[in-house]
C-alpha positions in Angstrom: 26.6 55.3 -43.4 28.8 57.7 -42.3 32.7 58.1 -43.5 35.7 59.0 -41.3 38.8 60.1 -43.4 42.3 59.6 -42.1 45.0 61.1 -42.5 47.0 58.3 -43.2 47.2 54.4 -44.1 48.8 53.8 -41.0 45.0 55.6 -39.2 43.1 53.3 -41.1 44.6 50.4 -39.1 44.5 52.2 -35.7 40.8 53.5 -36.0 39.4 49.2 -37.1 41.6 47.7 -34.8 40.3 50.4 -31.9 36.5 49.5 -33.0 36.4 53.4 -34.0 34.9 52.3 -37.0 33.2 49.1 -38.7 35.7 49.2 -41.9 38.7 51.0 -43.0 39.1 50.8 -46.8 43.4 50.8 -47.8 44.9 51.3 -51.1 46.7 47.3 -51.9 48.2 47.6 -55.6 48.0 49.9 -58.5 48.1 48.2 -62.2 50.6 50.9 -63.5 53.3 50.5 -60.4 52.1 47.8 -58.3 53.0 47.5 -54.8 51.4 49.7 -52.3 54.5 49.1 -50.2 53.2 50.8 -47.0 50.1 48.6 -46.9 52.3 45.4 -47.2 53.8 47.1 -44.4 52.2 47.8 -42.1 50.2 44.3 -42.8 53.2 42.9 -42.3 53.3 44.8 -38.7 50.0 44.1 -37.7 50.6 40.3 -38.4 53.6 39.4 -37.8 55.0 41.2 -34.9 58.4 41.3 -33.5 57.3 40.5 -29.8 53.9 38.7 -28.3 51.2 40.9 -28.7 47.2 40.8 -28.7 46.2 39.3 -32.6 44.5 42.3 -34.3 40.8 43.0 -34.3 40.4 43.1 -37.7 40.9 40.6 -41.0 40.9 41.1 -44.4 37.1 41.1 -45.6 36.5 42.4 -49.0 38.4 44.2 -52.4 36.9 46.7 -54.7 39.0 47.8 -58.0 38.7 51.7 -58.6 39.5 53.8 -61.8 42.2 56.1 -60.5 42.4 59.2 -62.9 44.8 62.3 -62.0 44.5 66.0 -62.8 47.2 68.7 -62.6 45.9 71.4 -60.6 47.1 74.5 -60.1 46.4 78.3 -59.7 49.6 79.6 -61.5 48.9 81.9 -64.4 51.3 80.1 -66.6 53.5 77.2 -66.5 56.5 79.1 -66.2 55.7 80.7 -62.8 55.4 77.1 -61.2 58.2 76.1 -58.6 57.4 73.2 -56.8 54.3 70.2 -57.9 53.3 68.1 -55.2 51.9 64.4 -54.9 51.9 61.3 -53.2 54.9 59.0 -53.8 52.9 56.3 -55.9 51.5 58.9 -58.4 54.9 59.9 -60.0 55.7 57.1 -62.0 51.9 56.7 -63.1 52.2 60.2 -64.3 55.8 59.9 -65.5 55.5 60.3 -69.1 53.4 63.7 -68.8 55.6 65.1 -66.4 58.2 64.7 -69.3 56.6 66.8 -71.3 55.1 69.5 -69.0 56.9 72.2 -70.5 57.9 73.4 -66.5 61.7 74.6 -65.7 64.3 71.6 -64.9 64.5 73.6 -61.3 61.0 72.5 -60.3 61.0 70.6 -56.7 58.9 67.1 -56.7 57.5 67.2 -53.4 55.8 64.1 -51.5 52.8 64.1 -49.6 50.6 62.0 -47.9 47.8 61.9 -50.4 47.0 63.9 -53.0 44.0 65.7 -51.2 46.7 67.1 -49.0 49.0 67.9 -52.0 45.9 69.7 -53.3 45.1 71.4 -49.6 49.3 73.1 -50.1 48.4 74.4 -53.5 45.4 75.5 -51.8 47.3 77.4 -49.2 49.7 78.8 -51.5 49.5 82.2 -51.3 52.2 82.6 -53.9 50.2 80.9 -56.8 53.8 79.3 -58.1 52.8 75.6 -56.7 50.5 72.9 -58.6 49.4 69.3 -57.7 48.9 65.9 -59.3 45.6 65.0 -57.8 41.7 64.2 -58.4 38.6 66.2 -59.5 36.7 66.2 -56.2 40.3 67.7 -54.6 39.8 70.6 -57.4 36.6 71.5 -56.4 36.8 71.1 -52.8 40.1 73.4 -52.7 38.4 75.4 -55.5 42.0 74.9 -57.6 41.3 75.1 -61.8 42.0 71.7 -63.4 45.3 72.4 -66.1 45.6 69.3 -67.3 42.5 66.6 -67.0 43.1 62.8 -67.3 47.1 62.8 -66.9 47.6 59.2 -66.1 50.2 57.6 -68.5 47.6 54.7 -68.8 44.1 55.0 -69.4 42.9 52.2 -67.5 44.7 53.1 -64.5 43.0 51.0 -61.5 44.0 50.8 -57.9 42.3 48.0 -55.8 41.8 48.4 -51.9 41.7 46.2 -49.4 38.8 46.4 -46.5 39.7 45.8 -43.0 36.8 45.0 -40.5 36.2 42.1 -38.2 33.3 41.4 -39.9 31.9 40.7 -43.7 30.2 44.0 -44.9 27.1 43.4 -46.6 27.1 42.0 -50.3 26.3 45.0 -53.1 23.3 44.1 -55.2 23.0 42.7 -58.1 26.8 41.5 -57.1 27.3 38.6 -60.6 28.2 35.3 -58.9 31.1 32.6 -60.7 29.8 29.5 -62.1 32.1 27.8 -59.5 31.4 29.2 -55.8 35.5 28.4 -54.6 36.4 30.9 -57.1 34.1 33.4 -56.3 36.8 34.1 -53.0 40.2 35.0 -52.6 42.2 33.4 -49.5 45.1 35.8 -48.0 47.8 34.4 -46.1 51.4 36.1 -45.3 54.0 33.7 -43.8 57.6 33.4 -43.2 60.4 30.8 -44.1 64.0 29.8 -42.4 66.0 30.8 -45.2 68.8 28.6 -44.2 66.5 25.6 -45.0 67.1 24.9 -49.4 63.7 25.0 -51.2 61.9 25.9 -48.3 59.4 28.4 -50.7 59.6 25.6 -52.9 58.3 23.2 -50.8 55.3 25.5 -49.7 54.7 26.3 -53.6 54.6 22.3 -54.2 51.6 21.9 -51.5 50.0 24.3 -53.5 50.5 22.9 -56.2 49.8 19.2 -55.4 46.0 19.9 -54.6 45.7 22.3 -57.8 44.9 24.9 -55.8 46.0 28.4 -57.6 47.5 31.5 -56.7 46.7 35.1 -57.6 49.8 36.8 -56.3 52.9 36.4 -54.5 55.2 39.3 -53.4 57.8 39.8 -50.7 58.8 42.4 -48.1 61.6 42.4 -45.7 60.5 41.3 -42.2 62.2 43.4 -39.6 62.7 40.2 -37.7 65.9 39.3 -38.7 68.3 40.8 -41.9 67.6 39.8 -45.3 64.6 37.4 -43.8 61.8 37.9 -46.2 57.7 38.1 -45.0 56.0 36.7 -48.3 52.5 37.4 -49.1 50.3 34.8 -50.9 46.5 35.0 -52.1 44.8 31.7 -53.0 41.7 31.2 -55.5 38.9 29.5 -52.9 37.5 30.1 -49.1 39.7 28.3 -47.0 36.5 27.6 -44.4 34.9 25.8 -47.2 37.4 25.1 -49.9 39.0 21.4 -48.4 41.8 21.9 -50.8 42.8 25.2 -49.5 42.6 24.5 -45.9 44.1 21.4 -46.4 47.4 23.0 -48.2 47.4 25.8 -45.8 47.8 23.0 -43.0 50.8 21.3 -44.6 52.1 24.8 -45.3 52.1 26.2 -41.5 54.3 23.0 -41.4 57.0 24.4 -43.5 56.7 28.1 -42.1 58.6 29.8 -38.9 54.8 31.9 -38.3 51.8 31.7 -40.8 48.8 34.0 -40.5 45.6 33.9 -42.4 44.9 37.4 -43.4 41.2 36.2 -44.4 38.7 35.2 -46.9 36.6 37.5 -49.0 34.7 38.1 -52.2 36.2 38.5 -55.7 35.1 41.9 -56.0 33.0 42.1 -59.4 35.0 44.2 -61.6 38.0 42.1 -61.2 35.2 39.2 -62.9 33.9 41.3 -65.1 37.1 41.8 -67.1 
């Protein structure tokens, strides 16, 4: 196997959809601060478009859930000498409460980057020695930066699950445990839009749901870009919709109700999401 970093979310999409690679792998949600907003997105983009475009090459094929632990970095001699920490823009708030009490001047610049290998690769490149990161053990030893702090998340179990894109299924892992019931065993993705002019039109959508008991995981919004204050909402559904009758069937009625509905795809429940 052979692994292709990008430099951003947004080349993860490009490289699957251009058959570059097999499978991108895209951070979804984070259990401290949710959202992964530019994943939703660019999702969102990729799915819904504002024009007639070819569909995407690429679905929705599997999860995984992984620990996410962050370590301030830095080559500074002392606190006192550091100006300016970088990170990427999720890692602040689940960092918040040690940043409070980093005993740092007032006047220190919060900088965003694109990921916190390339907030490490600045320190890195720092000639002055006043900068430091939030990032992750393998960024310390591949820029060779000493770890200040280890383990600075504000909660211990912080855990980021990621989304892979292919077109597709990637191969089971071994040994992967397997729910008494098969339909729960998979997650259904959809994203759809409504005509918000039309009362209870979510409301109607939840009801076909909820008529053929079939549950939801999630359900979160984004705007659309398709028209102001028109809302893209994306829903995940306990069961495979190719062989779940109740899910396909509520999806159907659904489509009914909705100005464009997309099925994102089916995959596994990743096994650390059963486990707990």
């Amino acid at each position: 196997m052979e692994m292709y970093p990008q430099q951003a979310i947004a080349d993860c999409f490009n490289v699957v959809d251009s058959k570059q690679v097999d499978f991108a792998v895209v951070p979804f949600e984070n259990s401290t601060n949710g959202q992964v907003v530019y994943t939703y997105d660019l999702i969102r983009d990729w799915f819904i478009p504002k024009s007639s475009t070819a569909e995407p090459n690429f679905k929705i094929v599997a999860e995984q859930f992984v620990a996410i632990h962050h370590n301030f970095l830095t080559n500074a001699k002392s606190l006192s000498e550091i100006k300016t920490i970088y990170s990427h823009p999720q890692v602040w708030t689940q960092v918040s409460s040690f940043l409070e009490t980093l005993a740092v001047s007032p006047d220190v610049k919060k900088i965003d980057t694109t990921s916190t290998s390339k907030a490490a690769e600045l320190v890195h490149n720092d000639n002055t020695n006043t900068s430091a990161c939030i990032s992750s053990k393998m960024s310390s030893e591949l820029y060779k930066l000493p770890i200040l702090y280890e383990g600075v998340e504000d909660i211990p179990n912080n855990t980021t699950r990621f989304l892979v894109l292919g077109a597709s299924d990637p191969p089971l892992p071994p040994n992967n445990p397997q729910s008494t019931n098969p339909n729960e065993s998979y997650v259904t993705s959809i994203i759809f839009t409504l005509n918000h002019d039309d009362p209870g039109a979510l409301c109607d959508v939840l009801d076909a749901f909820r008529t053929r008991k079939v549950s939801m995981t999630s359900i979160n919004s984004r705007p659309s870009h398709l028209k102001q204050w028109q809302y893209v909402f994306f829903v995940e559904l306990v069961g495979d919709y190719k062989t779940f009758k109740d899910v396909s069937e509520s999806i159907e009625e659904v489509s009914e109700k909705c100005l464009d509905l997309v099925v994102l795809g089916s995959f596994k429940r990743s096994w650390r999401y059963q486990s707990k």
